[in-house]
C-alpha distance (Angstrom), angle and dihedral (degrees) to the residues before:
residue distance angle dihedral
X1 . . .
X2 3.73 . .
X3 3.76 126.5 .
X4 3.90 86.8 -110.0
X5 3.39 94.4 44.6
X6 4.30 84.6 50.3
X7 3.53 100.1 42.9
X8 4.11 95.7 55.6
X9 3.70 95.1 41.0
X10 3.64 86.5 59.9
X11 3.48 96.1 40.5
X12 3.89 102.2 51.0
X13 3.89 97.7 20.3
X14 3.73 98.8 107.3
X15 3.56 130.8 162.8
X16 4.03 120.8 -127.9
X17 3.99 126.8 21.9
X18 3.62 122.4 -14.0
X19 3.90 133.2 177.2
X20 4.01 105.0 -124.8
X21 3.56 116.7 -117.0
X22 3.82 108.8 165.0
X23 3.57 147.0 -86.6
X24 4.32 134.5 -69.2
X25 3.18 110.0 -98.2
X26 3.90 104.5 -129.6
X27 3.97 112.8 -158.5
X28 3.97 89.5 -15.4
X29 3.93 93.4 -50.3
X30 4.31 128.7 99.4
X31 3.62 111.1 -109.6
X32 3.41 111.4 -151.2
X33 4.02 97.9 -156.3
X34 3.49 91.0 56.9
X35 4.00 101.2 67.7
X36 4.28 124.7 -173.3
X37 2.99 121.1 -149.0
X38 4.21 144.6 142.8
X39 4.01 115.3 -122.9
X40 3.69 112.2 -113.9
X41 3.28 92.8 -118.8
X42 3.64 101.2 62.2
X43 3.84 95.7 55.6
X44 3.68 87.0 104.5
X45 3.78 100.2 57.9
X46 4.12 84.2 84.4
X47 4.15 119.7 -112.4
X48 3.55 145.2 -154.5
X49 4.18 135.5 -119.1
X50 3.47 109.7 -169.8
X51 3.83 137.6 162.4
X52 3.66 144.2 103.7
X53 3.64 127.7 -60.0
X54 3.95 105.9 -71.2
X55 3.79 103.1 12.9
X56 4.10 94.1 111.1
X57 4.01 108.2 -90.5
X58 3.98 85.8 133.8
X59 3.61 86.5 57.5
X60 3.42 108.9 32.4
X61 4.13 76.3 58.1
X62 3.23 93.6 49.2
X63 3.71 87.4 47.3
X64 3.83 95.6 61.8
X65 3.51 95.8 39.6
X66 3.99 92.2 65.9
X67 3.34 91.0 49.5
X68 3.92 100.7 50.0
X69 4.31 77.9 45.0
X70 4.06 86.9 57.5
X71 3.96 93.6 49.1
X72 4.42 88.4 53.0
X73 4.06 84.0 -105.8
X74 3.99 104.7 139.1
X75 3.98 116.3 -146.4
X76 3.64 137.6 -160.8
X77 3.52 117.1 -139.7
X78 3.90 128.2 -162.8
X79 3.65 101.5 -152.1
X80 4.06 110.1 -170.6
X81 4.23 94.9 171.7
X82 3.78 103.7 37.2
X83 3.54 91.6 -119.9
X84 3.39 97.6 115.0
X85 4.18 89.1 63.8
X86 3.58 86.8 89.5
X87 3.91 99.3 81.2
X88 4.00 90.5 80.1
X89 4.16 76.8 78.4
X90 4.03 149.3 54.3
X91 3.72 109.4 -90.0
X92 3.44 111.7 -126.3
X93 4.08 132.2 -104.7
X94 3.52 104.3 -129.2
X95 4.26 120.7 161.9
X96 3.78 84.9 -102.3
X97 3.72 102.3 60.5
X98 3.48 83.7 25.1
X99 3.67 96.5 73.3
X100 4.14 96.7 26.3
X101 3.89 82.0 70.4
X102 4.12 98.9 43.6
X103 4.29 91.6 46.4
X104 4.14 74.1 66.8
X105 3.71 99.8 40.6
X106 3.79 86.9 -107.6
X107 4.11 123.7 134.8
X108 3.83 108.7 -149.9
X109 4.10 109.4 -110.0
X110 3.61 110.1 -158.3
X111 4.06 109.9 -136.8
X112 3.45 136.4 173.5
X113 3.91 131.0 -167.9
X114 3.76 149.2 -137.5
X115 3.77 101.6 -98.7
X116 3.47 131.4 -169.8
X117 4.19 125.0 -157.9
X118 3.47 121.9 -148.0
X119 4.13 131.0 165.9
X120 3.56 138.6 -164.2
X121 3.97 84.4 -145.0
X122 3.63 102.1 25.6
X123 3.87 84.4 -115.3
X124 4.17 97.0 122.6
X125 3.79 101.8 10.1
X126 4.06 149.1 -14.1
X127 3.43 109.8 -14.9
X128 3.72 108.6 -122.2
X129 4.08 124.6 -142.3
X130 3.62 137.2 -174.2
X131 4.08 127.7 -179.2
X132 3.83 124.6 -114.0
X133 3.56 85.2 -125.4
X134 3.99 96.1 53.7
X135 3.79 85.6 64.3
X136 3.22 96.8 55.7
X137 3.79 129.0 -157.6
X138 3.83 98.9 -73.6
X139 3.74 97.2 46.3
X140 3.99 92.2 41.6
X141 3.90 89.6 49.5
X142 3.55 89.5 55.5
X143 3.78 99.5 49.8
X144 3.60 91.5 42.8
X145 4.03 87.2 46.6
X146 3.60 99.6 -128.7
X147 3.51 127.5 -174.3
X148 4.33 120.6 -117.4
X149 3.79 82.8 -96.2
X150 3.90 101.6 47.8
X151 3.53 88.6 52.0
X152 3.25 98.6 51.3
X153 3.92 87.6 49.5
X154 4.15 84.2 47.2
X155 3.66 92.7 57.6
X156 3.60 103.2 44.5
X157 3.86 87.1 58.3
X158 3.37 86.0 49.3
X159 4.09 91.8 59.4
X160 3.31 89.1 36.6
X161 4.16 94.4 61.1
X162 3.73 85.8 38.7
X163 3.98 93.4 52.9
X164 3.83 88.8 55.5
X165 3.81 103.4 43.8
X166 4.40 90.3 -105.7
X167 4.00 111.1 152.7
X168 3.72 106.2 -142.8
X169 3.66 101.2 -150.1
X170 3.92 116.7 143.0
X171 3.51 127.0 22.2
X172 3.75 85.9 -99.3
X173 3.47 86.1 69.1
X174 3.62 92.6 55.2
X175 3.01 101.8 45.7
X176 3.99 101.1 45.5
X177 3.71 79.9 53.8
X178 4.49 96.5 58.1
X179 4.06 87.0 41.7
X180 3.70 91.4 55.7
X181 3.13 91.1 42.9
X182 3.82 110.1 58.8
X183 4.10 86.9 36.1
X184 4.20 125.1 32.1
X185 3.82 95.0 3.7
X186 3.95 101.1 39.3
X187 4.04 95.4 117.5
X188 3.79 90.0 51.1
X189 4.01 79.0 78.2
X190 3.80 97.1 64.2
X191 3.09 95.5 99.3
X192 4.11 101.0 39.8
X193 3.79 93.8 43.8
X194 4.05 120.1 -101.9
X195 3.45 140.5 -90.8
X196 3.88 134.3 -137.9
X197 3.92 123.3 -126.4
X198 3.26 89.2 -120.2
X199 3.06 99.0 59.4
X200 3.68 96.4 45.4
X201 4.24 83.5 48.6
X202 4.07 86.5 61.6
X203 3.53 87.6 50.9
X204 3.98 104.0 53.5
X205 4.19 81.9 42.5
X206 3.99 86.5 59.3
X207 3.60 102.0 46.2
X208 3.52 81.4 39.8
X209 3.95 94.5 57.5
X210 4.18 84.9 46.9
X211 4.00 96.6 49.2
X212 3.78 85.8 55.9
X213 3.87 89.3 61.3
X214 4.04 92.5 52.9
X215 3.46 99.4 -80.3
X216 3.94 97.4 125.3
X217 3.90 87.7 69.4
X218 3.97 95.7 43.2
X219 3.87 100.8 61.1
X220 3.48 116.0 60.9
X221 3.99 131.1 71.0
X222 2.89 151.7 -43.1
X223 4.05 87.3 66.2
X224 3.53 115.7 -152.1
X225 3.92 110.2 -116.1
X226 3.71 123.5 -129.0
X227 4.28 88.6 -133.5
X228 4.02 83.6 67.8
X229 3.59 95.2 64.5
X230 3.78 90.4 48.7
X231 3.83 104.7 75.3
X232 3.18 144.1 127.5
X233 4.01 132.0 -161.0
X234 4.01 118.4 -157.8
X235 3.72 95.2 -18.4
X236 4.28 91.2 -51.2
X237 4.20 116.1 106.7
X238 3.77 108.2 -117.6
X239 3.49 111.2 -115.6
X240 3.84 113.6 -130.4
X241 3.82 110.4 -151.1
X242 3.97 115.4 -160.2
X243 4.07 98.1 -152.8
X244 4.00 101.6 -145.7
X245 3.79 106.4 163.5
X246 4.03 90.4 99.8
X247 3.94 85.8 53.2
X248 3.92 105.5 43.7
X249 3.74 84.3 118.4
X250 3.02 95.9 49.7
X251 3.69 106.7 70.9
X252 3.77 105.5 150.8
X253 4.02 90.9 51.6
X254 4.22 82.2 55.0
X255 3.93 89.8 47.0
X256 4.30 92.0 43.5
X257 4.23 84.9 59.1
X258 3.22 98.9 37.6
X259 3.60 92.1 54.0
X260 3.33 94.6 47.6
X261 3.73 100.2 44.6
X262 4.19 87.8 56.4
X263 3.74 86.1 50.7
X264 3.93 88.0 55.2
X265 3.37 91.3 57.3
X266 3.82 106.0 38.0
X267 3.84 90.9 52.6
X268 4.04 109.1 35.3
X269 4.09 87.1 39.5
X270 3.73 124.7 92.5
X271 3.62 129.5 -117.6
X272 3.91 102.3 -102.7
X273 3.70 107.5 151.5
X274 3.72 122.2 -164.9
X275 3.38 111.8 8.3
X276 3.93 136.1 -175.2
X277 3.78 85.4 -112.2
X278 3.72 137.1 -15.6
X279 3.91 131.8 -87.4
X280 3.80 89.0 -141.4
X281 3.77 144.5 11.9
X282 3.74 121.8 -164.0
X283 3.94 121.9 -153.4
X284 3.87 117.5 -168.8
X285 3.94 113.5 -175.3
X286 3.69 115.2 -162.4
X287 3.89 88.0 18.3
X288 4.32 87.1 166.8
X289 4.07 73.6 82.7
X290 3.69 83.5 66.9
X291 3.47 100.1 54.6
X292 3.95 108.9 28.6
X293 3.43 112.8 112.0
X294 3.74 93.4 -6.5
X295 3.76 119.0 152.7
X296 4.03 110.3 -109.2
X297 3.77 87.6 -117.9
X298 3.75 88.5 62.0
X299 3.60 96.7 45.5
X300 3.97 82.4 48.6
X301 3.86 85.5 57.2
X302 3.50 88.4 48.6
X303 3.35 100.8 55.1
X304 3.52 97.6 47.0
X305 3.83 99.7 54.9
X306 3.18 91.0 51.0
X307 3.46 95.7 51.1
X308 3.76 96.8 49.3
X309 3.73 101.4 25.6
X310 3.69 92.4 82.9
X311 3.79 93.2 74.2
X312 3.38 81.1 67.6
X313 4.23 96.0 66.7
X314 3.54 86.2 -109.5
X315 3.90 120.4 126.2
X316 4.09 128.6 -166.8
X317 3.75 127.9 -160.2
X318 3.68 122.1 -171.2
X319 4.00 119.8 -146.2
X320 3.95 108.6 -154.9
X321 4.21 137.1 141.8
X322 4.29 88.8 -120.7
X323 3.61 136.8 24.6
X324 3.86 79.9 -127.7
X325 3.59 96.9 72.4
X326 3.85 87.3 71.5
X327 3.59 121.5 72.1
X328 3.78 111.3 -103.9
X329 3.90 87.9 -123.1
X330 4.07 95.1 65.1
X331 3.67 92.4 29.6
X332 4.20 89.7 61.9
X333 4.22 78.7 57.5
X334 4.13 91.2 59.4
X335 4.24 102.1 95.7
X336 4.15 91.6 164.3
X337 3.91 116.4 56.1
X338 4.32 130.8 -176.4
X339 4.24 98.3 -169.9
X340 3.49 105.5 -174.3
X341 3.92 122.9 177.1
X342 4.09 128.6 -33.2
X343 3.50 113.5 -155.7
X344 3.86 111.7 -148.6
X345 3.39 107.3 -166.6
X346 4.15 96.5 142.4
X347 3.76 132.6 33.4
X348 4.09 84.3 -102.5
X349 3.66 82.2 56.3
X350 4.02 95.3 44.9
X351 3.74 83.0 46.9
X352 4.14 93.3 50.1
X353 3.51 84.7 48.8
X354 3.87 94.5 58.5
X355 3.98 97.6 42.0
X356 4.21 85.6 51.8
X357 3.57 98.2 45.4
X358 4.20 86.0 59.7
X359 3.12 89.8 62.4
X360 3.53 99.6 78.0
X361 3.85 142.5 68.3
X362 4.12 107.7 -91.2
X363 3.39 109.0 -99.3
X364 3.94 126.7 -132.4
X365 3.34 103.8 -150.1
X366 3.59 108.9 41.5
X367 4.03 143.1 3.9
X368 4.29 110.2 -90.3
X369 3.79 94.8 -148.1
X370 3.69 90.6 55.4
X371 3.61 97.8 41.1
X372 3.72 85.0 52.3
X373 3.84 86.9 65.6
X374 3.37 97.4 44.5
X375 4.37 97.0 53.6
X376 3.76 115.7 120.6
X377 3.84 116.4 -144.5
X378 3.98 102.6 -78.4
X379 3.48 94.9 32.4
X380 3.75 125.9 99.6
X381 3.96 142.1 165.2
X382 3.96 108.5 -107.6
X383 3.57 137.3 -158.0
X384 3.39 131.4 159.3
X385 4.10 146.2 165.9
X386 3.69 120.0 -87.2
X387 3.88 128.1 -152.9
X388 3.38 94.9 -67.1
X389 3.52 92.7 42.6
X390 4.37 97.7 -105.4
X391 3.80 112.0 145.1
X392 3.87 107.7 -110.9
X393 4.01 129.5 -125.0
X394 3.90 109.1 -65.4
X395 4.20 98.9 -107.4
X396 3.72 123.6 -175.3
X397 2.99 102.3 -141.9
X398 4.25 142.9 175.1
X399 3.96 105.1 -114.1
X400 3.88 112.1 -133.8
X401 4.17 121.8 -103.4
X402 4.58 108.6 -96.9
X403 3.72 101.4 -112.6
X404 3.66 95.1 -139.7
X405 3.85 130.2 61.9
X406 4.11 114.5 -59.6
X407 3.92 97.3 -157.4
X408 3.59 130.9 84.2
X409 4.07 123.0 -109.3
X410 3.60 129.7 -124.6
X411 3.54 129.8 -113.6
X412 3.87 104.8 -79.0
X413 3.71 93.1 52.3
X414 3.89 84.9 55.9
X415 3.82 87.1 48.2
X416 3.73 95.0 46.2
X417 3.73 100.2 47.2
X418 4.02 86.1 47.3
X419 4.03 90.2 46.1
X420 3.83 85.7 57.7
X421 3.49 105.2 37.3
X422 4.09 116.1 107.7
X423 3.67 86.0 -162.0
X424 3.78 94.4 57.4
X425 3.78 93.4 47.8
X426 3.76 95.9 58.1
X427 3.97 89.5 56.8
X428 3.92 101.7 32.2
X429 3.98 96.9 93.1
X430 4.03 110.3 64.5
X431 3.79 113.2 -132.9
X432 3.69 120.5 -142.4
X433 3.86 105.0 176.6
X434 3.80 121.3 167.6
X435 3.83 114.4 -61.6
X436 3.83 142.7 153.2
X437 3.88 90.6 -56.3
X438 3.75 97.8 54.9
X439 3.95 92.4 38.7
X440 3.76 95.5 53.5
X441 3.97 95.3 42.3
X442 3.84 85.3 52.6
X443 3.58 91.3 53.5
X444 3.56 94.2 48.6
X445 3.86 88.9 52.1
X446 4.05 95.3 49.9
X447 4.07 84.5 50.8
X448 3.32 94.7 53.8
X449 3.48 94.4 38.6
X450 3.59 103.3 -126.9
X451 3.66 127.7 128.8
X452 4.48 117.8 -76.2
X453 3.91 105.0 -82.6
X454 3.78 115.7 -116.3
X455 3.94 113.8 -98.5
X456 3.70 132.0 -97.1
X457 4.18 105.9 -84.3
X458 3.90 86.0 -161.3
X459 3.65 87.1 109.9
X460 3.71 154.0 15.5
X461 4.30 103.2 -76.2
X462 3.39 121.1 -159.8
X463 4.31 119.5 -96.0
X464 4.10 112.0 -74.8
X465 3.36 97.5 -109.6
X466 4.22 94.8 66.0
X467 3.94 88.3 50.1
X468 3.55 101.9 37.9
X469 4.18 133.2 39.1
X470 3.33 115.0 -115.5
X471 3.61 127.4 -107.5
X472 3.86 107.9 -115.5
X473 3.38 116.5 87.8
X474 3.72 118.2 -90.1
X475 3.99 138.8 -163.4
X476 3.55 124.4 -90.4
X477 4.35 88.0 -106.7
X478 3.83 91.4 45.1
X479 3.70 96.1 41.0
X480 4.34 90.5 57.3
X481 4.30 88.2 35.8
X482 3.37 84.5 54.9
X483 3.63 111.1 41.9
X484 3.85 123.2 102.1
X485 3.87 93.2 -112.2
X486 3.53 85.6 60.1
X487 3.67 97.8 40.5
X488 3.51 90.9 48.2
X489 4.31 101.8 47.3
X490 3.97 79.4 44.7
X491 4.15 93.4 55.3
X492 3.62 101.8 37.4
X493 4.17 101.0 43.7
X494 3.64 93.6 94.2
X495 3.46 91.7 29.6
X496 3.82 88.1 67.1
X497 3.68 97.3 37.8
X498 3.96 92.9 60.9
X499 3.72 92.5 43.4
X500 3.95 94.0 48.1
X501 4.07 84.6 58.0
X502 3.68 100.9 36.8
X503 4.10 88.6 56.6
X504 3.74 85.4 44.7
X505 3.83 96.7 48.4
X506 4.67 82.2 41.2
X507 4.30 81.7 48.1
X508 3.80 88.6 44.2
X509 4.07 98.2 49.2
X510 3.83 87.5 39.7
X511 4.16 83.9 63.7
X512 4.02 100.7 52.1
């Protein structure tokens, strides 16, 4: 046996479960007995798909989300094209893939997958919702990039809505809560402090700024739950699909979920440590949308997630054209890498070309940056973490065919895998229950002595008789039970609890 031959055997020969990736390429052809692949265990130590437009990162995503589906590991993919769609069916056996698979002594398997659809704009899947108040002040601050004294401002309202039992869960919410504050309700802040109108002007402009990138429809209830994106169907992990080509313009809307989905997990998931396979792998293509124009106390966030979420079993991969796209901070956190081709067609692109190729092991058997050159689409360089977490031998290598379909669907396969999704019907009717906005309008009404204004018709409100006591006459007992004040204390107390230790937990990983 060669010392090629030796060297990748040892490298990639690894005992236990292991998501495919391809085959060396051995004087510019596959080999089939000399196998790549990343150990299942490792898929939470965070990775890398890089390469220029058209080389195969969609696929070679694609590729490693089937086979995390196989093993009962759910992923959730950020899909920017639509092409990713395709996964809900059999791939198809055409000559090409066809013969990729029998130069390896492979027969192409058509598969398809449990997929679920979800949508920032409920466009091309479930819409997905969070609450104002689930971000918390810290986290909100930082998407809205707020200075050290806006935030402070931010999370004294915060306390102050908490103190008196007043959901924050729109931005209507919010900002009912900063108008009353710097006008009818300004001494109710003697004892929290005070806060300017400018200030509170700077504010409204902000959340003003986000609601023009979709944000209006993304904060409200029902808020998607962390559990749903955890499933598996007849032993395979569902894979979630994000459907972003309605919001490619919208990056900072992308970035604002994103954020607050990893915060989810980090803080309502359990310290496991290494496990035999992770709970959850994330997959963000075009993550430069993640970090252009982000503040650098977003980034910040970013980076430290990443870095600490994987304690939690959960892995993240980020899909982009150059290593360069992601900050230097998260990219030090990305053990398991899938380089595919660099283009360098300007000296920017000679220079790109340089900066990627040091990002990987040296290589004893040929030069990176010129192998870079050299890649055909659906080839890349791979490295990846062992068992004891070592970065492997640098192989070129072939990357294996999907098994399921690699186009994107039309609308009435969207609409039928919605229609017959149990997931989709639990978060298809918008709640808008009473919050700070209704509270503080009713308040204003019983000062002025005028009759309650009629609620918000934004939304879907819950039946009469939960929001308002009924008319026959009650007993003393049934009559407090029953009241709002009571309903209320009784709806928001573990509401309040969780948010007072998720800001702590934000305020604590803010510190390290």
């Amino acid at each position: 046996m060669s010392t090629f031959d030796e060297t990748f055997k040892a490298a990639y020969g690894f005992t236990g479960p292991v998501i495919e990736i391809g085959h060396v390429l051995r004087d510019g052809s596959p080999a089939g007995d000399l196998p790549v692949a990343i150990p299942l265990r490792m898929m939470n130590r965070h990775g890398l798909i890089a390469g220029s437009t058209g080389t195969g990162k969609t696929r070679t995503l694609q590729l490693l989300a089937e086979g995390l589906s196989r093993n009962g590991v759910p992923t959730f993919l950020a899909d920017v094209k639509g092409d990713l769609a395709g996964m809900r069916k059999p791939g198809e056996a055409s000559e090409r893939v066809v013969a990729r698979m029998k130069s390896v002594g492979r027969e192409f398997v058509p598969e398809a997958f449990p997929v679920e659809f979800f949508s920032l704009t409920g466009t091309h899947g479930t819409q997905v919702r969070a609450t104002v108040s689930s971000f918390g002040p810290i986290l909100l601050g930082k998407i809205l990039d707020l200075s050290d004294v806006q935030q402070s401002v931010l999370a004294m309202v915060f306390k102050y809505c908490d103190d008196r039992q007043m959901p924050l869960l729109d931005f209507d919410d919010l900002r009912s809560v900063l108008n009353y504050l710097v006008g009818e309700g300004k001494n109710e802040l003697k004892d929290y402090g005070g806060m300017s109108p400018q200030t509170v002007g700077v504010l409204v402009r902000k959340m003003v700024e986000l609601e023009q990138q979709g944000a209006a429809r993304f904060f409200g209830e029902p808020e998607l739950a962390i559990a749903d994106l955890m499933r598996t169907v007849n032993g395979k992990g569902v894979v979630n699909i994000l459907s972003l080509a309605d919001v490619q313009d919208k990056p900072r809307l992308y970035s604002t979920f994103l954020m607050w989905l990893l915060g989810q997990f980090y803080y309502k998931m359990p310290e496991v440590g290494d496990l035999d396979k992770p709970k959850l792998v994330f997959f963000f293509d075009e993550a430069h949308l993640l970090f252009d124009d982000a503040s650098s106390a977003l980034v910040e966030h970013i980076e430290q997630v990443s870095r600490l979420i994987r304690s939690k079993g959960i892995g993240v991969f980020f899909i982009t054209q150059t290593p360069k796209d992601v900050d230097e901070d998260v990219l030090a956190q990305l053990g398991n890498r899938v380089q595919h081709a660099v283009r360098a067609f300007t000296p920017k692109d000679a220079k790109d070309l340089r900066a990627t190729a040091s990002t990987f092991p040296p290589s004893k058997f040929f030069d990176t940056e010129s192998m870079l050159t050299k890649l055909g689409t659906g080839e890349a360089l791979v490295t990846v973490l062992d068992p004891k977490g070592v970065p492997t031998q640098v192989a070129a290598a072939q990357i294996a065919a999907p098994s399921s379909s690699m186009s994107a669907i039309d609308d009435a396969s969207y609409a039928q895998s919605i229609s017959s999704s149990v997931v989709a019907a639990k978060y298809s009717t918008p709640i808008d229950r009473e919050s700070a906005h209704e509270i503080l309008q009713r308040k204003l009404a019983e000062s002025a002595g005028q009759e309650e204004p009629a609620p918000r018709a934004t939304a879907h409100r819950q039946p009469a008789s939960s929001r308002r006591a009924a008319k026959e006459p009650k007993g003393v007992v049934e009559e407090v039970l029953g009241s709002r004040m009571a309903q209320n204390v009784a709806r928001q107390a573990t509401r309040t609890i969780t948010q007072q230790v998720v800001r702590g937990l934000f305020g604590l990983l803010k510190g390290r």
